[in-house]
C-alpha positions in Angstrom: 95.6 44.2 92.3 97.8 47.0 94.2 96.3 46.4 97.4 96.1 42.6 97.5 100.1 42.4 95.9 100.8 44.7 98.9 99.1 42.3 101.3 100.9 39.5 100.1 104.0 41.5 100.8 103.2 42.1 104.6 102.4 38.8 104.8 105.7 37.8 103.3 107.4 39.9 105.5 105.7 38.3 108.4 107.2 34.8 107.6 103.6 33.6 105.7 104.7 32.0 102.1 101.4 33.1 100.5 102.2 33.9 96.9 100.3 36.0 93.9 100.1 33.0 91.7 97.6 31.3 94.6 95.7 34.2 95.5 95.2 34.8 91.5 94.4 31.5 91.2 91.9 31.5 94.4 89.9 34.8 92.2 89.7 32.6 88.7 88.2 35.4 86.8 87.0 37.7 89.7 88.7 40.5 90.8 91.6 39.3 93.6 90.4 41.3 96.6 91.0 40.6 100.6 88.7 37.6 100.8 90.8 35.8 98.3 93.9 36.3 100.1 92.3 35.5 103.5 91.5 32.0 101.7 95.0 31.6 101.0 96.0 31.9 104.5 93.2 29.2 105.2 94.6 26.9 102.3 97.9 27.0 103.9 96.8 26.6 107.0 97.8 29.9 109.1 94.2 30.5 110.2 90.9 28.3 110.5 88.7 29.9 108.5 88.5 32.8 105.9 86.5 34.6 109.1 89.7 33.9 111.2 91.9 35.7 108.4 89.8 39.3 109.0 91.4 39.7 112.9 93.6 42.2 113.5 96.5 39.3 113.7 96.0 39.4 110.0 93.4 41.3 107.5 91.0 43.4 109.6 90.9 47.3 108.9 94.4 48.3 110.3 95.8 44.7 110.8 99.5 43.2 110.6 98.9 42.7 106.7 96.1 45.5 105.6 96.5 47.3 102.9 93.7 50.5 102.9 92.1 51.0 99.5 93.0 53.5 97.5 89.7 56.1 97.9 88.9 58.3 94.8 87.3 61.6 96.3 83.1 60.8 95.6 82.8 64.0 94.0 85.9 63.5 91.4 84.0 59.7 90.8 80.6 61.1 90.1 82.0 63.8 87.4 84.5 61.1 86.0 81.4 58.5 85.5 79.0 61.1 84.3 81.9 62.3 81.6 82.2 59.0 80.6 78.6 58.1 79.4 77.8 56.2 83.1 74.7 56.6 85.3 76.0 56.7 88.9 74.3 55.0 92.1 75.9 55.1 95.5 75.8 51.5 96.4 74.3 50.6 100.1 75.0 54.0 102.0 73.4 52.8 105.5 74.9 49.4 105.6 76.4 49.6 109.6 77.4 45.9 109.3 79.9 47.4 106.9 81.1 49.9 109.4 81.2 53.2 108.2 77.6 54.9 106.9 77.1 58.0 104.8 75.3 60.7 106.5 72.2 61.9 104.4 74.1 65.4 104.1 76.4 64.0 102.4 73.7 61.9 99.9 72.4 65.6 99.6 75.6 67.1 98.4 76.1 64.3 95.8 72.9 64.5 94.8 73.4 68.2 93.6 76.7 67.4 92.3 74.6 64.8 89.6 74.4 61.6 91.2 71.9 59.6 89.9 70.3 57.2 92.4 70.8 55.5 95.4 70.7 51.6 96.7 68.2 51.5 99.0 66.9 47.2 98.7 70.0 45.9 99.7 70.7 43.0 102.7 72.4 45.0 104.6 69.4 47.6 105.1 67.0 46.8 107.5 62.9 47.8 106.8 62.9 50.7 108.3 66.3 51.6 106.8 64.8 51.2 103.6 62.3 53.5 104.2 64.1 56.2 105.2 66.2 56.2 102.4 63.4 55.3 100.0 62.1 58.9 101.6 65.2 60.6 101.0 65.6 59.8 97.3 62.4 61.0 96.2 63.4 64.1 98.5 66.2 64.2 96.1 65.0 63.1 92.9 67.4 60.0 93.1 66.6 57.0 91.5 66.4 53.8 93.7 67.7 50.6 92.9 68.4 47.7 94.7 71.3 44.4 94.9 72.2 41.2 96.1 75.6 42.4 96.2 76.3 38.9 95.1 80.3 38.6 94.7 80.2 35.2 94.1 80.2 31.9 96.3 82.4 33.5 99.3 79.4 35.4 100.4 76.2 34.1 102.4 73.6 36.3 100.0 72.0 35.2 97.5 72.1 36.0 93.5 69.1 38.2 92.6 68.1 38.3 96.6 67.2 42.0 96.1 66.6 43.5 92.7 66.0 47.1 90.7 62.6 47.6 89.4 62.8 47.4 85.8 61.1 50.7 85.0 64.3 52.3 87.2 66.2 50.0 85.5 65.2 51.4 82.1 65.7 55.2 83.3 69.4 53.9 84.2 69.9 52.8 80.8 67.8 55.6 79.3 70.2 58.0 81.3 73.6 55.9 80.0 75.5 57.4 76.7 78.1 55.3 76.9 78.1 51.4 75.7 75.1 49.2 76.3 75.4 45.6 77.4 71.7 44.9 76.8 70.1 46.0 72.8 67.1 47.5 72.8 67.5 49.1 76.5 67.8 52.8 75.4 70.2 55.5 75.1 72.6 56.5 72.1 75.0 54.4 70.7 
């Protein structure tokens, strides 16, 4: 909420009447994140598309109104999920259409440090991709899973596209000592 209030600001500041009431309204019950205020700036017609909003005229990494994420340190995240009861897995680590990729040193480290598992059947990952990483996890002991990374309608994949095997996703939930959201999966209450 941060982040996309700041954007709103820049783009105030830039003469662009976007409010937080339409962006929030845009997200329903979703998280509010970037592509919700690039759909504001579509619905008042600054730009043609929600494509057109991610340019560096307006929301693209280091554009007029981006606001950077705020980054919690990986290491820090992995102990603060494992403290709480969670079962961590580093969600698409080779996706390049994302930008940035993780090097498999850096998989290593977290690995040792008590990550759980890795995404490996995800879109963005390409068959050989897959197998490479499918390679380093059982290297590492890391559990594999895999996502649509569905975030609703705004995206071209597809719901259940790519999915976790359900014997991983029983060690997941075997692993968990925090809350369930499915009975019967495992773990302590």
């Amino acid at each position: 909420m941060p982040r996309a209030k700041g954007m709103i600001a820049k783009l105030n500041a830039l003469g662009v009447p976007v409010t937080w009431e339409q962006v929030a309204r845009i997200a329903g019950d979703g998280s509010v994140g970037r592509p919700h205020v690039a759909s504001a700036l579509v619905e008042l017609g600054v730009v043609g598309s929600v494509s057109d909003a991610f340019t560096p005229e307006w929301l693209a990494d280091g554009g007029r109104a981006y606001v950077p994420k705020h980054e919690t340190d990986p290491f820090e995240a992995v102990r603060l999920v494992k403290n709480a009861g969670g079962v961590t897995v580093f969600a698409h680590p080779a996706a390049v259409k994302r930008g940035r990729t993780v090097p498999e040193s850096a998989i290593a480290e977290l690995a040792a440090a008590g990550l759980d598992g890795i995404e490996v059947d995800h879109m963005d990952h390409d068959p050989g991709t897959r197998t490479r990483l499918r390679g380093l996890a059982g290297e590492l002991g890391l559990l594999v899973t895999g996502s649509s990374d569905y975030h609703g309608s705004r995206k071209a994949c597809v719901l259940g596209e790519f999915s976790t095997d359900p014997e991983v996703y029983g060690e997941i939930t075997r692993r968990a000592t925090g809350a369930f959201p499915v009975p019967g999966t495992g773990g302590s209450v």
